[in-house]
MDAnalysis code that builds the backbone (N, CA, C; Angstrom):
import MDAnalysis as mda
import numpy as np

u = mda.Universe.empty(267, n_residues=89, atom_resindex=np.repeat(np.arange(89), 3), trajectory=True)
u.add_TopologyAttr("name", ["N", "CA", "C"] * 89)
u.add_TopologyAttr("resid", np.arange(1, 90))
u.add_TopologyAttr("resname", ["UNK", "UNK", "UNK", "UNK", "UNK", "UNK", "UNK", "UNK", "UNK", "UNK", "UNK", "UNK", "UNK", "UNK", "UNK", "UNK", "UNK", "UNK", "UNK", "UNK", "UNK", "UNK", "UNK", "UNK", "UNK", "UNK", "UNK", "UNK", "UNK", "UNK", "UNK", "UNK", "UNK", "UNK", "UNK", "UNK", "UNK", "UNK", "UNK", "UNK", "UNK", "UNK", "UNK", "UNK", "UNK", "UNK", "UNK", "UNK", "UNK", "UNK", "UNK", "UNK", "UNK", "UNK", "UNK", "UNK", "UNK", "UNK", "UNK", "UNK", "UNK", "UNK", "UNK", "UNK", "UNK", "UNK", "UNK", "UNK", "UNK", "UNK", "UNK", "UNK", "UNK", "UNK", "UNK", "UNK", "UNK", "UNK", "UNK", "UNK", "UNK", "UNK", "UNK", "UNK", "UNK", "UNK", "UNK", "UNK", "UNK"])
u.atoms.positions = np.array([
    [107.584, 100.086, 89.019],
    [106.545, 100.994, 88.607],
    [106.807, 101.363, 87.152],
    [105.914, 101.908, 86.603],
    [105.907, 102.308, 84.904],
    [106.867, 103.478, 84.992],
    [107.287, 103.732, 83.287],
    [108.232, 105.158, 83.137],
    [107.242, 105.709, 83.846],
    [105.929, 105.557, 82.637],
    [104.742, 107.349, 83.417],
    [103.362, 106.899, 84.274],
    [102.961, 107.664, 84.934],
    [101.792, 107.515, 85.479],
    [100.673, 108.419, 84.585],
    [99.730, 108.008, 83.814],
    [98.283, 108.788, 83.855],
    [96.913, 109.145, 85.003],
    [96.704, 110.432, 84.308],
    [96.163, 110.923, 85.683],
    [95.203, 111.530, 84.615],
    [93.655, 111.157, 84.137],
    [92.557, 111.763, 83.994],
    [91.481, 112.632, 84.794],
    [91.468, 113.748, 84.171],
    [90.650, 114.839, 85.608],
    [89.300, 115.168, 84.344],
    [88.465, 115.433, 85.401],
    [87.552, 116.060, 84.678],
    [87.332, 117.622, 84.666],
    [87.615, 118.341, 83.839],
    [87.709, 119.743, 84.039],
    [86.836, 120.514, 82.829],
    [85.765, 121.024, 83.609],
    [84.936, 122.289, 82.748],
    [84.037, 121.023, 81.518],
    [83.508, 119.987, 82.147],
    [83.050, 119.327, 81.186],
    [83.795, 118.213, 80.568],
    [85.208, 118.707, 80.348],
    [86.022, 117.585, 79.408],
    [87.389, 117.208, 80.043],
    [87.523, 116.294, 79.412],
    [88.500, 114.740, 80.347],
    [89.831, 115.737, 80.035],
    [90.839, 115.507, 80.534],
    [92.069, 115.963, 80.558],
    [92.547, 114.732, 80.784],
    [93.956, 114.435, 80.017],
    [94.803, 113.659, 80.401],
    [95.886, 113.739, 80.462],
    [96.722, 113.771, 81.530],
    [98.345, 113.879, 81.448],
    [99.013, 112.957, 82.104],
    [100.172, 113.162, 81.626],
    [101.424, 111.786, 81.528],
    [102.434, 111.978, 82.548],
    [102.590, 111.655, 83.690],
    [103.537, 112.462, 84.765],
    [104.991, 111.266, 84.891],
    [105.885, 111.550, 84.948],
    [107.357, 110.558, 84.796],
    [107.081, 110.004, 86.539],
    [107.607, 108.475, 86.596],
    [107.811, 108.088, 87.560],
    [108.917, 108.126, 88.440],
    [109.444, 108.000, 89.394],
    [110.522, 107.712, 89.850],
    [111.056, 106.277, 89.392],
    [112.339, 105.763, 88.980],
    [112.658, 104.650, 88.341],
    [113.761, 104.116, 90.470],
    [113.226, 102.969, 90.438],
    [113.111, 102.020, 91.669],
    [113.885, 100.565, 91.896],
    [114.155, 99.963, 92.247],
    [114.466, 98.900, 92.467],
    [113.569, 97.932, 93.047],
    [112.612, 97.691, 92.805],
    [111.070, 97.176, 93.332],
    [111.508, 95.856, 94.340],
    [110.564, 95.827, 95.892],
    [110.932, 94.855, 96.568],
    [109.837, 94.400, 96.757],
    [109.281, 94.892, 96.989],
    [107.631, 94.611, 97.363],
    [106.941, 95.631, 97.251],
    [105.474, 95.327, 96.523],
    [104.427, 96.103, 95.965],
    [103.237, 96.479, 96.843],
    [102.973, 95.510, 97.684],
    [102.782, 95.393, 98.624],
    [102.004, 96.795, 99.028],
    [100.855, 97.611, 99.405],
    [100.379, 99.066, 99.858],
    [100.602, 100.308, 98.823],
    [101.259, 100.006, 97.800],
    [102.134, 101.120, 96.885],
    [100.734, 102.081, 96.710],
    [99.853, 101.653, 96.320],
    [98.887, 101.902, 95.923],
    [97.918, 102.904, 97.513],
    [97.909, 102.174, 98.438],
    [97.705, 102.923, 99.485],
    [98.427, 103.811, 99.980],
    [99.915, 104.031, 99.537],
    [100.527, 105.288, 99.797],
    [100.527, 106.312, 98.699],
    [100.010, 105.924, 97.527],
    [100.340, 106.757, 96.474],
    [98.376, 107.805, 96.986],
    [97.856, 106.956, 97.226],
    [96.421, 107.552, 97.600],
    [96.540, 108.531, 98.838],
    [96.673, 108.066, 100.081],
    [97.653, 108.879, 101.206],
    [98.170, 110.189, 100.870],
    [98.910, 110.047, 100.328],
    [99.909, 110.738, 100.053],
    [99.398, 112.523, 99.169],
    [99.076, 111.621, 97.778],
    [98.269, 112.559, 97.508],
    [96.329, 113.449, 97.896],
    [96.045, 112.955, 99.028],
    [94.681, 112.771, 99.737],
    [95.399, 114.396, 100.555],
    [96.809, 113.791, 101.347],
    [97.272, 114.492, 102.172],
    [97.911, 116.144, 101.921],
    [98.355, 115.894, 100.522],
    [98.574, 117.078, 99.742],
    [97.594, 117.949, 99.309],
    [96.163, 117.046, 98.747],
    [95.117, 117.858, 98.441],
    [94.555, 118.560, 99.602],
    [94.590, 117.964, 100.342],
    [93.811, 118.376, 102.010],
    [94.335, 119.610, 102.348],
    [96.061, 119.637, 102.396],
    [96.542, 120.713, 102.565],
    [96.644, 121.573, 101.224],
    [95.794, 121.881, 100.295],
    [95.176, 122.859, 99.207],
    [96.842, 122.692, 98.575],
    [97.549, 121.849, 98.288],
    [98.716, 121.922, 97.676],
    [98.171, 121.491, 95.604],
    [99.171, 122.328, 95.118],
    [98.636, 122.355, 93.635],
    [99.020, 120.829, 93.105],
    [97.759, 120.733, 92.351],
    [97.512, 118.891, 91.848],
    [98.586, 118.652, 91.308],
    [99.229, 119.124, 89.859],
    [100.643, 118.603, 89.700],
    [101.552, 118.166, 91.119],
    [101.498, 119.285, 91.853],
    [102.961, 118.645, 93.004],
    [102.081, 117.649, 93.692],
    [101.016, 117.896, 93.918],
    [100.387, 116.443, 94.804],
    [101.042, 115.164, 94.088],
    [100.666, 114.764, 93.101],
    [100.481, 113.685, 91.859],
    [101.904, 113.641, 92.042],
    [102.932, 114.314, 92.145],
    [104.824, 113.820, 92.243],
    [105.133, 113.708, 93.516],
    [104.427, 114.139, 94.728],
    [105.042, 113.817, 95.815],
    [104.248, 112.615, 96.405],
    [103.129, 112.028, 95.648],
    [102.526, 110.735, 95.980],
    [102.801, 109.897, 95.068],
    [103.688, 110.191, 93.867],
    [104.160, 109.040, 93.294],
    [105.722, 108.633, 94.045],
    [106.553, 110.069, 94.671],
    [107.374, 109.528, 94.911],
    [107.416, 108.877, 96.357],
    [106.280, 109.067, 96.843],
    [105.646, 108.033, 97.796],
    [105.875, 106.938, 97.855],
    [104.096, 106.683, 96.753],
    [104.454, 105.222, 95.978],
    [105.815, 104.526, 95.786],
    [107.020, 105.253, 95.075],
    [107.913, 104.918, 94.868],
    [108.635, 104.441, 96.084],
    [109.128, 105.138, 96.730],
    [109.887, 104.951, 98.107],
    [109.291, 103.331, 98.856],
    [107.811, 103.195, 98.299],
    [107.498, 102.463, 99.406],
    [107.362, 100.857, 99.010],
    [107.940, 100.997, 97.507],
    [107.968, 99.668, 97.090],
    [109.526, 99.247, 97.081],
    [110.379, 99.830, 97.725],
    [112.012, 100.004, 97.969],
    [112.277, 99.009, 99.152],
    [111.485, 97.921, 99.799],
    [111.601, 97.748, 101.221],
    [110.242, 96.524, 100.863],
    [110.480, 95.373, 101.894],
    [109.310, 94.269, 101.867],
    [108.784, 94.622, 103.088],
    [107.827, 94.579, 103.241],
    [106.620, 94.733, 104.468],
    [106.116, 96.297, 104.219],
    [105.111, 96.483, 104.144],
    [104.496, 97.685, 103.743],
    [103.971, 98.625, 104.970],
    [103.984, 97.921, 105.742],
    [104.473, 99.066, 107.499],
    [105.565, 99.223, 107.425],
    [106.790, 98.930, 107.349],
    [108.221, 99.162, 107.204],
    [108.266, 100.376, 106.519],
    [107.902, 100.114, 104.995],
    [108.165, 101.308, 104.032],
    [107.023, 102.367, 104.073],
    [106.387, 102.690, 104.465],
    [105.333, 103.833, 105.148],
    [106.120, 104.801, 105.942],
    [107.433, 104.784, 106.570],
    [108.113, 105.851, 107.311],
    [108.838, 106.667, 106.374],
    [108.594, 107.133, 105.287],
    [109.449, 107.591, 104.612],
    [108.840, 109.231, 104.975],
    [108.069, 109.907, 105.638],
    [107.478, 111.339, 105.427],
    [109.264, 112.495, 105.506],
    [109.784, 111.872, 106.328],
    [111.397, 112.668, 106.512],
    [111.890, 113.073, 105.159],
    [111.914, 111.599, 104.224],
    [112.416, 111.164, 103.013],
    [111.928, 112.104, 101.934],
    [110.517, 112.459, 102.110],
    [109.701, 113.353, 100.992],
    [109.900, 114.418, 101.339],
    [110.027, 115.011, 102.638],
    [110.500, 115.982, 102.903],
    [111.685, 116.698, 102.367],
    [112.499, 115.881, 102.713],
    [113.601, 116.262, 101.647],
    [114.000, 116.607, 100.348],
    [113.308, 115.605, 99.794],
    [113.086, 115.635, 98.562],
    [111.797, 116.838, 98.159],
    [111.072, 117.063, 98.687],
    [110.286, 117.689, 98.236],
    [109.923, 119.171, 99.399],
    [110.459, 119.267, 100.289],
    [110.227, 120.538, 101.102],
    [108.858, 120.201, 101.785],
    [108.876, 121.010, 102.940],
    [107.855, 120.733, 104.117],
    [106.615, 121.270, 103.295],
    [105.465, 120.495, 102.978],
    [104.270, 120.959, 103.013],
    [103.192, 120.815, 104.298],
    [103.677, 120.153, 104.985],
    [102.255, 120.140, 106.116],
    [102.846, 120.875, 107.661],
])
């Protein structure tokens, strides 16, 4: 995955853009990264959690889930974020 992720919002009319650091990985397969990084943060917004922490606990999603080949395999990580990031749901 990249150092940073961009994340454009539209707010009050005008574009915002910010630069959020990635988790740095050992990449195995890419494989869904993209469907957990969406997940992830879908699941944070749902539960009214603030967009910055959404956007880091679905990158370190993403991250976790390109650590592992087969992309059902690496999808069990919710324990993993937990930890790392404290119970939100």
């Amino acid at each position: 995955m990249g150092v940073y992720r961009a994340v454009i919002r539209r707010s009050f009319g005008c574009l915002r853009i910010r630069y959020y650091p990635t988790e740095q990985v050992d990449v195995v397969d890419t494989t869904g990264a993209s469907d957990c990084f969406i997940a992830a943060l879908m699941t944070c917004l749902f539960d009214r959690a603030d967009f910055d922490y959404a956007i880091k606990y679905a990158d370190f999603a993403a991250s976790l889930s390109v650590t592992r080949s087969s992309n059902i395999a690496s999808a069990d990580y919710k324990s993993m974020l937990d930890l790392h990031f404290g119970t939100i749901l």
